[in-house]
C-alpha positions as CSV (number, residue, x, y, z in Angstrom):
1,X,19.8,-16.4,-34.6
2,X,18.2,-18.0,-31.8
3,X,18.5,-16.1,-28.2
4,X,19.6,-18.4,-25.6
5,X,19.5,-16.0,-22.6
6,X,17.3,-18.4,-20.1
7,X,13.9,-15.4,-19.2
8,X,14.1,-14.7,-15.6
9,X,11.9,-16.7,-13.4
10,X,8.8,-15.4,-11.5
11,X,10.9,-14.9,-8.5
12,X,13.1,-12.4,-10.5
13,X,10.6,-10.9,-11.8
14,X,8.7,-9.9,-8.3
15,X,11.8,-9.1,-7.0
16,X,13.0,-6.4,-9.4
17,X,9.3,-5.0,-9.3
18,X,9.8,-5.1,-5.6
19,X,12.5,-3.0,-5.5
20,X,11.2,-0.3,-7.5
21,X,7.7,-1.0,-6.3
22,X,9.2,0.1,-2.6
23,X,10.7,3.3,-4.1
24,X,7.4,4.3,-5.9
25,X,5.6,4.1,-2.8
26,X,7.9,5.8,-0.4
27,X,7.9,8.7,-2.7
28,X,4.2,8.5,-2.9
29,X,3.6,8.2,1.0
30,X,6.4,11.2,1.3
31,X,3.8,13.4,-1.1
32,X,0.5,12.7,0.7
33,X,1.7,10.5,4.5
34,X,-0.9,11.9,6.7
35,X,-3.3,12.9,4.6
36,X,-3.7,9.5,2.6
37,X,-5.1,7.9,6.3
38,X,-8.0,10.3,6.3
39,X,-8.9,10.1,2.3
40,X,-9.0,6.3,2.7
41,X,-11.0,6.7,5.9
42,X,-13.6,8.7,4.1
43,X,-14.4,5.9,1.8
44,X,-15.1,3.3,3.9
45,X,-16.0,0.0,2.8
46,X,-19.4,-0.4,1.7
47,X,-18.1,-0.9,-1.7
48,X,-17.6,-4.6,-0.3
49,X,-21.3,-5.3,0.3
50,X,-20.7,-6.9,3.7
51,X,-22.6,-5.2,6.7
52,X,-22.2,-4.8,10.0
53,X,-21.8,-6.4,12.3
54,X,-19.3,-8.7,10.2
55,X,-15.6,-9.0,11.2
56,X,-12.6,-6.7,9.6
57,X,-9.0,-7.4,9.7
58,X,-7.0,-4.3,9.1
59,X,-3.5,-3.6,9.8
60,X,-1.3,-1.1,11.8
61,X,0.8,0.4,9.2
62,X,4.7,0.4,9.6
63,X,7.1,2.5,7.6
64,X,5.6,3.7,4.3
65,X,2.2,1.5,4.8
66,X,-1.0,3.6,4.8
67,X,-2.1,4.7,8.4
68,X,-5.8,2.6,8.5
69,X,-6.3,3.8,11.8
70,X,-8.4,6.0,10.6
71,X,-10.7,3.6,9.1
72,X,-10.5,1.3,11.2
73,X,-11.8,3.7,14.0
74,X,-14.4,4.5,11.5
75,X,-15.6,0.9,11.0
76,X,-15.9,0.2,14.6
77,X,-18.1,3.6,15.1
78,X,-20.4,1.6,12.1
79,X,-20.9,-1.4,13.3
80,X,-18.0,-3.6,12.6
81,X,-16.2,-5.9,14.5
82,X,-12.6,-5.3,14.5
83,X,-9.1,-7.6,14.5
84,X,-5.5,-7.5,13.8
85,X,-3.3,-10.4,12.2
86,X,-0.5,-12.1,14.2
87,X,2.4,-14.0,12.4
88,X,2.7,-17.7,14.3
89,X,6.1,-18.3,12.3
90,X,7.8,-18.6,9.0
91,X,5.4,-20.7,6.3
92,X,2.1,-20.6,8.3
93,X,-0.7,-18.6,7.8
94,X,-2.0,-15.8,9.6
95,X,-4.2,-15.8,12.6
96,X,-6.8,-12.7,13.7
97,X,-7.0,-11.6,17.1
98,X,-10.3,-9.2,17.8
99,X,-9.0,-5.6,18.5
100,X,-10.3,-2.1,19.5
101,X,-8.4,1.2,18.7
102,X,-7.3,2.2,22.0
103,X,-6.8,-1.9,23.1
104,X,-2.9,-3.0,24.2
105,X,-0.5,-4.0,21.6
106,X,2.5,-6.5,21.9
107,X,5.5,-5.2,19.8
108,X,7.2,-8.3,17.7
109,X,10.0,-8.6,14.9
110,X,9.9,-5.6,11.9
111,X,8.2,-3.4,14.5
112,X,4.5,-5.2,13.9
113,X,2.2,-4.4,16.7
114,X,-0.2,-6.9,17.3
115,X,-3.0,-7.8,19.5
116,X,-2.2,-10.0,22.6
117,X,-2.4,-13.4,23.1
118,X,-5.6,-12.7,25.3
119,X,-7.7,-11.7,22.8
120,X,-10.4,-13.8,21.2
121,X,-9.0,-15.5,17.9
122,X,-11.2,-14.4,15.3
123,X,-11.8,-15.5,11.4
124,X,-12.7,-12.3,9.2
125,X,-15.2,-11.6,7.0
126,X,-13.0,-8.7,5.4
127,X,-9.7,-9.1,4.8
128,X,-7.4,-5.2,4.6
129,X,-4.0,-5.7,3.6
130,X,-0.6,-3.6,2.7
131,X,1.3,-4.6,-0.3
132,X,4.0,-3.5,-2.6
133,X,2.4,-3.2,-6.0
134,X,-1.2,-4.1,-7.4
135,X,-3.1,-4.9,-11.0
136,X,-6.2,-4.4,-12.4
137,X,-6.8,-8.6,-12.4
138,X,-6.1,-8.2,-8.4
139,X,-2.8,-9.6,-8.1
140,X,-0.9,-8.3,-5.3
141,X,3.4,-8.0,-5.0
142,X,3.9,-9.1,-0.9
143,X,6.9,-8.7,1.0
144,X,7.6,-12.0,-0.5
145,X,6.8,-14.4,2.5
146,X,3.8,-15.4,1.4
147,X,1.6,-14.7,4.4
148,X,-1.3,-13.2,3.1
149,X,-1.3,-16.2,0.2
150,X,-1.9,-18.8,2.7
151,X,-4.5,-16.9,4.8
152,X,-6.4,-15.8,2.2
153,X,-6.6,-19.4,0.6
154,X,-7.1,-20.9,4.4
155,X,-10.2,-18.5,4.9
156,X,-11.9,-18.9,1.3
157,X,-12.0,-22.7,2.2
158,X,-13.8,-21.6,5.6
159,X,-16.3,-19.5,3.8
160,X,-17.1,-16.2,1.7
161,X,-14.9,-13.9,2.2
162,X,-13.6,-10.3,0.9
163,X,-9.9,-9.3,0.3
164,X,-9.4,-5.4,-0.2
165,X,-5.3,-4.7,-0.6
166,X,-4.7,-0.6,0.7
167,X,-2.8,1.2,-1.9
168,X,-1.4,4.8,-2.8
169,X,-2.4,5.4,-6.7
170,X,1.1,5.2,-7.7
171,X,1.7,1.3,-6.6
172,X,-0.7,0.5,-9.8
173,X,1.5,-1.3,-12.6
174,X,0.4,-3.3,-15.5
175,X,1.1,-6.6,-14.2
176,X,2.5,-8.7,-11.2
177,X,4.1,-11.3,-12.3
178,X,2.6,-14.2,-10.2
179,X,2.2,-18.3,-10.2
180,X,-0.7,-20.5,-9.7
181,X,-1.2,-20.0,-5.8
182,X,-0.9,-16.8,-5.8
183,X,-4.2,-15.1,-4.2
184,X,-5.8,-12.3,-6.3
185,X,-7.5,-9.5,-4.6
186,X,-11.2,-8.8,-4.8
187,X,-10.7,-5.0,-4.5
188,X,-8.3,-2.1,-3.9
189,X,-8.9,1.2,-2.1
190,X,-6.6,4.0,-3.3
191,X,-7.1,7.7,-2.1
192,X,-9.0,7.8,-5.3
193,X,-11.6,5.5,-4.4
194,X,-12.4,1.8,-4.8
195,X,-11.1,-0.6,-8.0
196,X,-12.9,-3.5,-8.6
197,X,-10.5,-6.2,-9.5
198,X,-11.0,-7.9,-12.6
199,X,-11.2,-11.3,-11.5
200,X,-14.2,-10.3,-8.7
């Protein structure tokens, strides 16, 4: 007998995952919180193979995100140049404003801090983002607005560029479902170290 059930579409399947993909990470962040920040920090990223003084985006963790401060803090003591994205509205990509630990922060919706509109606009070299769920092929589950799709493909047609999603362990799965503009990752850093992505 033939099933009829219609399989559920891509945007069912990322949004189941992201449910429990939420869950997993709060309890991870829960287990290690504060500690994760520093672990991270002590790999740093010349795993990428991009020197200072070259240009990293990072992010200021909310909720259960990974405190990069740390890092970040690190990077600038190394060499880099630092920045910060800022969301310019629903649908567009993300912008980079240069930032310093330390520097003012402008509060906006979800509780994102991000640089002011001062600061020098900025196109990374290195691109350090939060996400729900990762794969060994370097597909990342978002938040499901699609920001860091469209920067990432806006900055790849500017030039070489490196894309490094921050993870606990735990957020690994076997696959994110994804379509065909869906941005894969060139690396993840997990307290555990660095993962290569299989499409690098």
């Amino acid at each position: 007998m033939t099933d009829l059930t219609p399989s559920p579409s891509v945007d069912e399947l990322k949004k189941d995952l992201r449910r429990r993909a939420k869950a997993v990470r709060s309890e991870a962040f829960a287990k290690a919180g504060a500690a994760t920040a520093e672990t991270i920090a002590g790999h740093g990223i010349a795993f990428a193979g991009r020197n200072a003084p070259a240009i990293v985006s990072g992010f200021l963790g909310i909720g259960d995100e990974i405190d990069l401060t740390p890092l970040m803090t690190r990077l600038e003591s190394e060499g880099y140049r630092l920045a910060l994205p800022v969301m310019e509205g629903k649908g567009k990509p993300l912008v980079f404003r240069a930032w310093s630990p330390g520097e003012p922060l402008g509060e906006t919706m979800w509780g994102i801090r991000e640089p002011l509109p001062t600061a020098e606009t900025v196109d990374p070299d290195i691109v350090l983002g939060p996400l729900l769920a990762f794969d060994s092929r370097g597909y990342r589950l978002g938040y499901g607005g699609g920001f860091y799709d469209r920067t990432l493909a806006r900055l790849r047609a500017l030039k070489p560029i490196v894309s490094i999603g921050i993870a606990f362990d735990e957020q690994r799965v076997d696959a994110v479902p994804h379509v065909d503009y869906d941005e894969r990752l060139d690396w993840i850093l997990t307290p555990s170290g660095p993962l290569k992505c299989e499409a690098a």
